[in-house]
Phi, psi and omega in degrees: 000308151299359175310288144355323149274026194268005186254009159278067202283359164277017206275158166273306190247115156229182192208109178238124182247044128183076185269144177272087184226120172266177161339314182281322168345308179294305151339297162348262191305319176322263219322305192282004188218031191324306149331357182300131160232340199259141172188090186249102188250338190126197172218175175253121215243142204273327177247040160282340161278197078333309174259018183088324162297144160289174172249147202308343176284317203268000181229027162282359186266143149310164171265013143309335204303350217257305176314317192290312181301331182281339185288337195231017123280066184287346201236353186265150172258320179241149179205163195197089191241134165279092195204151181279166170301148151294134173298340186173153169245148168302168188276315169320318222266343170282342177279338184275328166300343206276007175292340187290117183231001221251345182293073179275347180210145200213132159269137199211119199277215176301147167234086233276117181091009179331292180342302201247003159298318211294317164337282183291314191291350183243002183275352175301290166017275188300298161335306181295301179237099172310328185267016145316136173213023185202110200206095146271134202208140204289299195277144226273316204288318183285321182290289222303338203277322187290294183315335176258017165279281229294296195343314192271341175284338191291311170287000000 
C-alpha cells in the first residue's frame, strides 16, 4: 500500500496511523525516505481492545524495532512506533546504536509493568538515543524515572 510513496525520497514527515508493518519494514520506509525526521507510526495504547487484546497490526513490531529506526533513520527527531519498550540493551550492542543522535522526542504508548520496568526501559532508551529529551508516556513511572534521568545528567 506504501510503495507508491517510495519515490518521495524528500519526504520529511510521515504519519502513518494504523500500518500493518514489521521491524524490517522500518529498514524499508529508511531506504525510500532517507531524509525523514518526522515518524509517527503509533503507539501501543492499554484501550486499544475492548477486551483488552491488541489488535494483530499493532503488536508485529518488536522491541528492536527502536535499535532498527536509529540504525536507519540518521536525520529523525521525532518517532512514535507501536512496539513494547525494550528492556535493556547488551553493551555491545549500545555502542553501536548511540550513532543515532539526532532523535530528541519519542512517543510511546502503555507500558505494561511499567512500576519494575521503568528503569531498564529508560536506560534502554537512552542508550539508543542518547539526545533525547522529550519521552512522552502513558505511563507515570517511565516519564518520571526518564525525568529524574535528564535531571541528573543536567548537574
Amino acid at each position: 500500500l506504501l510503495a507508491p510513496l517510495a519515490r518521495l525520497k524528500a519526504l520529511k514527515r510521515a504519519t502513518l496511523p494504523h500500518p500493518d508493518l514489521q521491524d524490517a519494514d522500518i529498514e524499508t520506509l529508511g531506504k525510500w525516505w532517507p531524509a525523514l525526521v518526522y515518524l509517527h507510526i503509533g503507539t501501543l495504547d492499554a484501550d486499544d481492545g475492548e477486551s483488552g487484546e491488541l489488535p494483530v497490526w499493532r503488536t508485529r513490531m518488536t522491541p528492536a524495532a527502536y535499535s532498527v529506526a536509529a540504525k536507519t533513520f540518521k536525520h529523525l527527531e521525532s518517532l512514535a512506533l507501536p512496539a513494547h519498550l525494550p528492556d535493556g540493551v547488551d553493551g555491545g550492542a549500545a555502542a553501536e546504536l548511540a550513532q543515532q543522535s539526532k532523535l530528541c522526542a519519542l512517543v510511546v504508548g502503555d507500558v505494561p509493568d511499567a512500576g519494575t520496568r521503568a528503569v531498564g526501559i529508560v536506560d534502554a532508551l537512552l542508550e539508543i538515543f542518547p539526545k533525547l529529551t522529550t519521552l512522552d508516556c502513558h505511563a507515570a513511572e517511565v516519564t518520571e524515572r526518564f525525568e529524574t534521568v535528564l535531571v541528573s545528567r543536567r548537574l
